[in-house]
Every structure is written in structure tokens, then in C-alpha cells.
N, C-alpha and C positions, 0 to 999 in steps of 0.2 A: 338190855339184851345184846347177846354179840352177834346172834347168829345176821346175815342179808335180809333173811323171809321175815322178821317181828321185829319189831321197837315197838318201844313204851314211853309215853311221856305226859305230866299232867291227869293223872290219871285215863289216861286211854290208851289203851293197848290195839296195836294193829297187826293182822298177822297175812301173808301173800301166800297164795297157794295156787296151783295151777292143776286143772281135768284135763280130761281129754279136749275139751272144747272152750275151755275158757281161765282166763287170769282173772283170778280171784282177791282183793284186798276188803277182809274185815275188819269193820270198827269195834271195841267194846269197851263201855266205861266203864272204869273199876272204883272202887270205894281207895280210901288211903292204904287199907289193911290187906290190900291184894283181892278182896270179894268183890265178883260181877254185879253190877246194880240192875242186867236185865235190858240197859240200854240199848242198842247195836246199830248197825249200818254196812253198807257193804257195795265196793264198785265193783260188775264184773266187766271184760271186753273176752272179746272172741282172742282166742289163740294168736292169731296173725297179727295182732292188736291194729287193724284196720278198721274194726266198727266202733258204730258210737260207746258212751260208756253208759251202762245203765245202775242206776242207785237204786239198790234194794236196802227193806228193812234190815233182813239177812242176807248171809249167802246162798241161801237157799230159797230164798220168801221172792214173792213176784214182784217182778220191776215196777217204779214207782215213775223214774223219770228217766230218760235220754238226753245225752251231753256232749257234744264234739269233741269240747276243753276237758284235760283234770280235773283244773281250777274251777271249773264251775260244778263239777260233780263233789268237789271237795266241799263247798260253798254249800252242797244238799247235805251232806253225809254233817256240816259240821251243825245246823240249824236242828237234822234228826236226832244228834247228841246232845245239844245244850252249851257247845263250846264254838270258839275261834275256829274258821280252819285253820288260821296260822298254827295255831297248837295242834294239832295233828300231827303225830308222828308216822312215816312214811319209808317202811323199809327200804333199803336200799335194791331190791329186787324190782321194786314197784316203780322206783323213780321213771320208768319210761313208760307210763301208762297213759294213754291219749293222744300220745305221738305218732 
């Protein structure tokens, strides 16, 4: 993908979005053929990105866990998936999440 907000890599797609109240980066795995397998995941942080990061199922679904580090939310997000975090691809929009 070219756009900042989505990459894809390994079959997982990730997409950054931002509400009024919070930076949103969702996980989803996809099959080879482009179809959702229903997997997902998702970090939010408050706007300011001064709070901790909380791993939800979804972007919408209730927080699971709280995280100071990325790295260690990426580390939830990658165990909820079935894959590496290293393999996580991570828009460029997103890169300054947990800082």
C-alpha cells in the first residue's frame, strides 16, 4: 500500500486512524487471496499520545491490556494474531505510538 495510514505485510494488514479522542492502529489477518480470516487486534492511545496503550480485540471491542512501550503492546497484538511482532507491518503514521 502507498498511502502513511495502511501497510500490508505477511498477510496482515494494518490500518491508523485517528477520533476525536483517540490514535487508532488496527490489526487484521488476511488469507493469501486478499479475504479476512476474522482474526484482529488493535492499539489505541489517547490523542495527546501521552497515555498508556491499551490492546484491544478490535477497535472498538474493550481493552484487554495496558502498555507503557509499543513494543510490548505489539508483542499482545502479535500473540492475539498468531504471528511475530517483528512481522507486523506498521504504518508510517503510527510509527510514533507510545512515545
Amino acid at each position: 500500500m502507498t498511502d502513511d495510514r495502511t501497510a500490508e505485510a505477511d498477510g496482515i494488514r494494518a490500518t491508523y486512524d485517528e477520533t476525536e479522542t483517540e490514535r487508532i492502529l488496527s490489526f487484521e489477518r488476511m488469507e493469501s487471496d486478499g479475504v479476512r480470516t476474522g482474526s484482529t487486534a488493535a492499539i489505541a492511545q489517547n490523542r495527546d499520545g501521552y497515555a498508556m496503550l491499551k490492546v484491544r480485540p478490535t477497535a472498538e471491542g474493550d481493552e484487554l491490556e495496558r502498555y507503557y512501550g509499543f513494543d510490548m503492546a505489539l508483542d499482545h497484538v502479535g500473540e492475539l494474531l498468531g504471528v511475530s511482532p517483528h512481522d507486523l507491518p506498521i504504518p508510517d503514521a503510527a510509527d510514533d505510538m507510545g512515545m
